[in-house]
N, C-alpha and C positions, 0 to 999 in steps of 0.2 A: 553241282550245287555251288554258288555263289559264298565266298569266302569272307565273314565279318573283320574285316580289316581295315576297318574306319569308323570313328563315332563322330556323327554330326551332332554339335552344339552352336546356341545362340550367345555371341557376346556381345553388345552395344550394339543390339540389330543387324549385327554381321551374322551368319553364317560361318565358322569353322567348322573345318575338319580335322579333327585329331587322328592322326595315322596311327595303328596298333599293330602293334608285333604281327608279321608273317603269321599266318597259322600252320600249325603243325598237325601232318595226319601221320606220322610215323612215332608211334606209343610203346613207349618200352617198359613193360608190363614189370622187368627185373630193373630198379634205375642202373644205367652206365657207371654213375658214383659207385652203385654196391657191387656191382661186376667187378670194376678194377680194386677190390679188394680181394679176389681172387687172383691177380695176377703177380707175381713177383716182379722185383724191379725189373728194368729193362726189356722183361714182357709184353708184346700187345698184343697179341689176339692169341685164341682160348682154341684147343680142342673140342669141336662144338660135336654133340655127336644126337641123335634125332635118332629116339628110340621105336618111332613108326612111320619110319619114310615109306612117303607116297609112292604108289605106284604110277607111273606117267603113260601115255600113248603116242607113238608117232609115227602115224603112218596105221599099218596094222601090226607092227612093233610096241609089245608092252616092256617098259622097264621099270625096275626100281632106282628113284631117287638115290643120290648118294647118301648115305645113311654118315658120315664125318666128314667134317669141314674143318677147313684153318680159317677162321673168322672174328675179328676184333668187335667190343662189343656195342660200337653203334651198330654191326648187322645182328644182334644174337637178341633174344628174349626180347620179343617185340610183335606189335600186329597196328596193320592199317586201321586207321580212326577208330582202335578200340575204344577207347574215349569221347570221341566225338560225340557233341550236343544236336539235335537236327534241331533247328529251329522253321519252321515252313520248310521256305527253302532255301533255305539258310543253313549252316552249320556253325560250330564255335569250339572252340578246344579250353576254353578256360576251365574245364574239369582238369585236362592236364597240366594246365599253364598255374592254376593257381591254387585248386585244391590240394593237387601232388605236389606243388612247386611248395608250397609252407612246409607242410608234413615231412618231404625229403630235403631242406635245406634244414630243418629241427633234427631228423633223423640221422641224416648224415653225421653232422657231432656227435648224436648220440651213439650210433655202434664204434666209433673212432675211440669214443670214452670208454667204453664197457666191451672194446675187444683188446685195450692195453690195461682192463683194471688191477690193479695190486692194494688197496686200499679203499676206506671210505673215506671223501671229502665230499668239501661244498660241491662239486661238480659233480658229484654221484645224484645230490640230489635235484640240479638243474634238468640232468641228461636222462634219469631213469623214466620219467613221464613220460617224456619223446620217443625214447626207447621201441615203451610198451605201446605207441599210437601208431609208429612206425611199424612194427611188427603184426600191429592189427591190421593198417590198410593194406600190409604186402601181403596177408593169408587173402585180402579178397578179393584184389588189384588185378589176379592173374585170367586166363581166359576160366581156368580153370571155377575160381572163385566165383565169377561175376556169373556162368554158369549154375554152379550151385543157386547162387541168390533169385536168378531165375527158375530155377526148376523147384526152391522153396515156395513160391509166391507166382502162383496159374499166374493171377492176374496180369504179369510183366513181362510175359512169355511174349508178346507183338511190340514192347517198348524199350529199346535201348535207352530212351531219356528215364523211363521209371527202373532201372534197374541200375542206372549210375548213379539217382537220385538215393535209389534203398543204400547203394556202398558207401553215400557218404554221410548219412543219418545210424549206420549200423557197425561201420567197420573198427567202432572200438566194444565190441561185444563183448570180446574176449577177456577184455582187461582187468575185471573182477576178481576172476579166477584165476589169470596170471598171477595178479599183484599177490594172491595170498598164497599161490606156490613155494614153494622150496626154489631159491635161484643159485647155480652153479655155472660159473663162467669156466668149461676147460680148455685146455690147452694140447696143441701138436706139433711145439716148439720143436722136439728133440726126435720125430716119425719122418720117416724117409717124404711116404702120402701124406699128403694136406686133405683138406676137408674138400669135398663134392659141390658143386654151383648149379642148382635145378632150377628148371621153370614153377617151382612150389616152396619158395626155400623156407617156409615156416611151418614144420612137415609136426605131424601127431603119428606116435608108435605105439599100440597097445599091444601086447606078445598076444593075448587069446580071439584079437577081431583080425583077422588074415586077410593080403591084399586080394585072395580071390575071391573073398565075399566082398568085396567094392563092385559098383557097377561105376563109371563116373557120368557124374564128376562126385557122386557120393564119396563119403570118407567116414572115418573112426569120427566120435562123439567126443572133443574135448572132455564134459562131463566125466566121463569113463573114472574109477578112482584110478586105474591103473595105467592113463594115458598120460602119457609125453610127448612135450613139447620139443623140438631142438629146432635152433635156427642158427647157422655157422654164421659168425657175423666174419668172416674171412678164412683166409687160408689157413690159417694156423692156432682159430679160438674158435669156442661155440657155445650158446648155451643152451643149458638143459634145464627144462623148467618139472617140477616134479611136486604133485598134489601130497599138500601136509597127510594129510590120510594114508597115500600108502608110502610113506615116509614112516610113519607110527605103525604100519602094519605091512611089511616089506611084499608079505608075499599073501595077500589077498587072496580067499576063497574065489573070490567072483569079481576080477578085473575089470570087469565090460560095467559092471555095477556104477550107479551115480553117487560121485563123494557128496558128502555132507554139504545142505544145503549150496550145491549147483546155481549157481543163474547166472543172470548177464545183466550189465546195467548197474550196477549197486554202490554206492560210495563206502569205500575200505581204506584200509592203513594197511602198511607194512613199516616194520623195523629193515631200513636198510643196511643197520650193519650186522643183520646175519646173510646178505648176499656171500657165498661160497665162492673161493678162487686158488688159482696156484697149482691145481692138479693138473701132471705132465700124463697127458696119454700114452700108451704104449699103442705100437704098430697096428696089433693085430684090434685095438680098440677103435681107430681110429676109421678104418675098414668096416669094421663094424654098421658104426654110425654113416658110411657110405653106402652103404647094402640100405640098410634103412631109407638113406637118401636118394638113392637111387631107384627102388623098388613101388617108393611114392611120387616119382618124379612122373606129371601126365603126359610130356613127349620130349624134353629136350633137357639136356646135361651137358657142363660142359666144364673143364681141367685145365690146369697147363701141362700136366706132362698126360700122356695119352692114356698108359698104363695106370693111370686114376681113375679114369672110367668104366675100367673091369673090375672092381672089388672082389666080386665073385669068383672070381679068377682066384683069388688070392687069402681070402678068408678062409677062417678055420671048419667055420659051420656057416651057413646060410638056412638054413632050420627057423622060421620065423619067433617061435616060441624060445629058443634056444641063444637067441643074441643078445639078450640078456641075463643067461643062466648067473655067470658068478656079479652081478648085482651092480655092474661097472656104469650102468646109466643111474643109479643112487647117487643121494650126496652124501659127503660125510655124515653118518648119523648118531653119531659122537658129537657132532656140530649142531646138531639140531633141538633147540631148545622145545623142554614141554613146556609149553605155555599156555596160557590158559585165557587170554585175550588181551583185548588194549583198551585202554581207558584215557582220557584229552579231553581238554576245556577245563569251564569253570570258570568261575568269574565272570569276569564280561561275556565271555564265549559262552555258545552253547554245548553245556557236556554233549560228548560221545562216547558210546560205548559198545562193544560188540565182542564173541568169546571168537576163539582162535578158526574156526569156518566161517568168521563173518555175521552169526546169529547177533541180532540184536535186544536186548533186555526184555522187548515184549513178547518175541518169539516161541513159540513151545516148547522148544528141544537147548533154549539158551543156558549156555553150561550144564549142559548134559551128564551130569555126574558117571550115570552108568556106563555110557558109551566111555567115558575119559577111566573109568576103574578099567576096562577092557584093554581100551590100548595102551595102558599104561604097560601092562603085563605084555601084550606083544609087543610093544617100543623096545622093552631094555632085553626080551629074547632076543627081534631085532638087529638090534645093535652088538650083540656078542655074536651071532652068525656073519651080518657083516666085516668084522673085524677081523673071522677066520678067511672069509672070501675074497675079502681084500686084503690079507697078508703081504706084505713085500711089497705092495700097489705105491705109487705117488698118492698122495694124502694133499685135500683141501684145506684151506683157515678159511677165518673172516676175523673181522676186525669189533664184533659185536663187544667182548668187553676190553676194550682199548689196548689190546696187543695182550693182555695175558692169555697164556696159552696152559689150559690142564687139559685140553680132550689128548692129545696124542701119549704123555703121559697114563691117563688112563686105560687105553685103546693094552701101550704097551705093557702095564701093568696084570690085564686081564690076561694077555696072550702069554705071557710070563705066567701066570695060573696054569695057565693051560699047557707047558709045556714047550711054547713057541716062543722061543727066546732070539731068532735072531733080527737084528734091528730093523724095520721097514724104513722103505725110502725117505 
């Protein structure tokens, strides 16, 4: 096929041609930018290791592919004109050139900002948009994703143009329900392991949907009240995004269940300065969240040091139900305000108003009284089992009411009730 790499225009009855960028059919479905935020300095290429290498032929000799490679990351996380637009016959890469190109020069800044966060400023609130847009295109960007989009939607099953079209009218779906999540940026500053680099990096954990009820490119239901989000924005941070719902009720009857008022598309608020930060993982957590990452990852992972890619190896339990027994994917829940919604405008503007799921004033279920008597009584159970489970743990802030601090105070105050007097990290 013939390559758009020229637009003819009329100027003063002349004819030009305006020459256009080379086209690119090599699509790196992971950007290069967010790879080398896996790499430590003077690092360049990745322990790349390909969890279902091919079986090859030659001759009447079958072999299997090399299952690890030493490969830097213009060869890793990538496929031929995944992107590509066929026009007749024609083709065109401006889906990667310029739809990805905005998105990952926006996103770029923004995981740089919110994998060194230590506070709220004006740049929290520039970079968190981006953040959350970035994060959305990369869950659909992968083969993995654009799969799914086709296998949601018969109709787009013969059209790679209508299924890049669906990624880029849908791929902020997600962001509703991110934004009113619970956000914790942790840390793996002081762990031997760094965090895991998959071909999915914006991975969902539910303890009770198990990865061998997946067929793929199916996956767990963001929806889920019990489902998390984690996307290691590098080596050494990650965040874990965690529905208010089971934040106020830790340990949910029915995990797979739909949190309150679910949907996609919807205009919300968050208070950014209850974003959660400062928590130092400990080793064996860190693995943890590797197992995770890895167990979701649909063919390719990849480290700088080798022994990153065996978690399993190395963890205490691999028991899917069980990786989050003592409660270590929670945010502080001593940090977690009951609130009861947000209210803005006025005046010139037009009010807004919505309770803490997003319901809006006309809604059925807005402000829910009964449902809020309920959790109120499992939030502050909650939060005092918490407190025994995470005993001794590195502990979260944020910055929501301008640097004063009573939850850890209280935290220790309780455990002092209780008997556990000696001081957590």
């Amino acid at each position: 096929m013939a390559n758009l790499n020229a637009t003819i225009k009329r100027s003063n009855s002349k004819i030009v041609i305006e020459k256009q960028p080379q086209q690119s059919h090599t699509h790196h479905y992971v950007p290069q930018w967010y790879q080398r935020r896996f790499l430590p300095a003077g690092v360049t290429k990745f322990n790349y290791l390909d969890l279902h290498p091919d079986t090859l032929q030659s001759g009447r000799v079958k072999y299997q592919r090399k299952a690890l490679r030493h490969l830097g990351p213009v060869n890793c996380f990538y496929k031929e004109d995944l992107y590509t637009l066929h026009l007749g016959t024609e083709t065109s890469d401006e889906m990667e050139r310029i739809f990805f190109g905005v998105i990952d020069s926006r996103g770029l800044k923004a995981v740089a900002h919110f994998a060194d966060y230590h506070e709220l400023g004006d740049t929290t609130t520039e970079n968190f948009q981006p953040l959350v847009q970035y994060m959305g295109a990369q869950r659909f960007r992968t083969p993995r994703g654009l799969d799914d989009i086709r296998q949601k939607a018969q109709y787009l099953r013969e059209s790679s143009n209508a299924v890049l079209e669906t990624l880029s009218r849908s791929f902020q779906a997600y962001a509703t329900m991110w934004t009113e999540g619970i956000w914790e940026i942790v840390r793996a500053t002081n762990t031997q392991t760094k965090f895991l680099l998959t071909d999915d990096p914006v991975t969902f954990y539910n303890k009770v949907i198990f990865p061998s009820e997946w067929i793929y490119p199916n996956d767990v239901s963001l929806t889920g009240v019990g489902t998390r989000t984690l996307f290691p924005l590098g080596l050494d941070s990650c965040v874990i995004l965690t529905h208010l719902e089971l934040a106020r009720k830790p340990d949910p009857l029915f995990p797979a269940m739909s949190r309150s008022n679910a949907r996609f598309y919807d205009q919300t608020m968050k208070h950014l300065g209850e974003i959660q930060f400062g928590r130092e993982l400990e080793e064996g957590e860190v693995l943890r969240i590797n197992c995770i990452l890895k167990k979701r990852a649909s063919r390719f992972i990849a480290a700088a040091e080798k022994e990153w890619l065996y978690p399993e190896r190395y963890v205490s339990t691999t028991d899917w139900k069980l990786l989050d027994e003592d409660w270590f994917l929670l945010p502080n829940l001593w940090r977690v305000r009951f609130t009861t919604g947000i209210m803005a405008g006025g005046g010139k503007s037009r009010p807004f108003a919505m309770d803490e799921y997003g319901r809006k004033p006309w809604q059925r279920d807005y402000q829910n009284k009964h449902q809020r008597d309920e959790e109120w009584v499992r939030f502050e159970v909650g939060k005092r089992e918490w407190a025994k489970k995470r005993f001794g743990k590195s502990r979260s802030r944020d910055t929501n009411f301008g640097g004063r601090d009573i939850a850890d105070k209280l935290i220790d105050e309780y455990l002092a009730d209780e008997g556990i007097v000696m001081q957590s990290v």
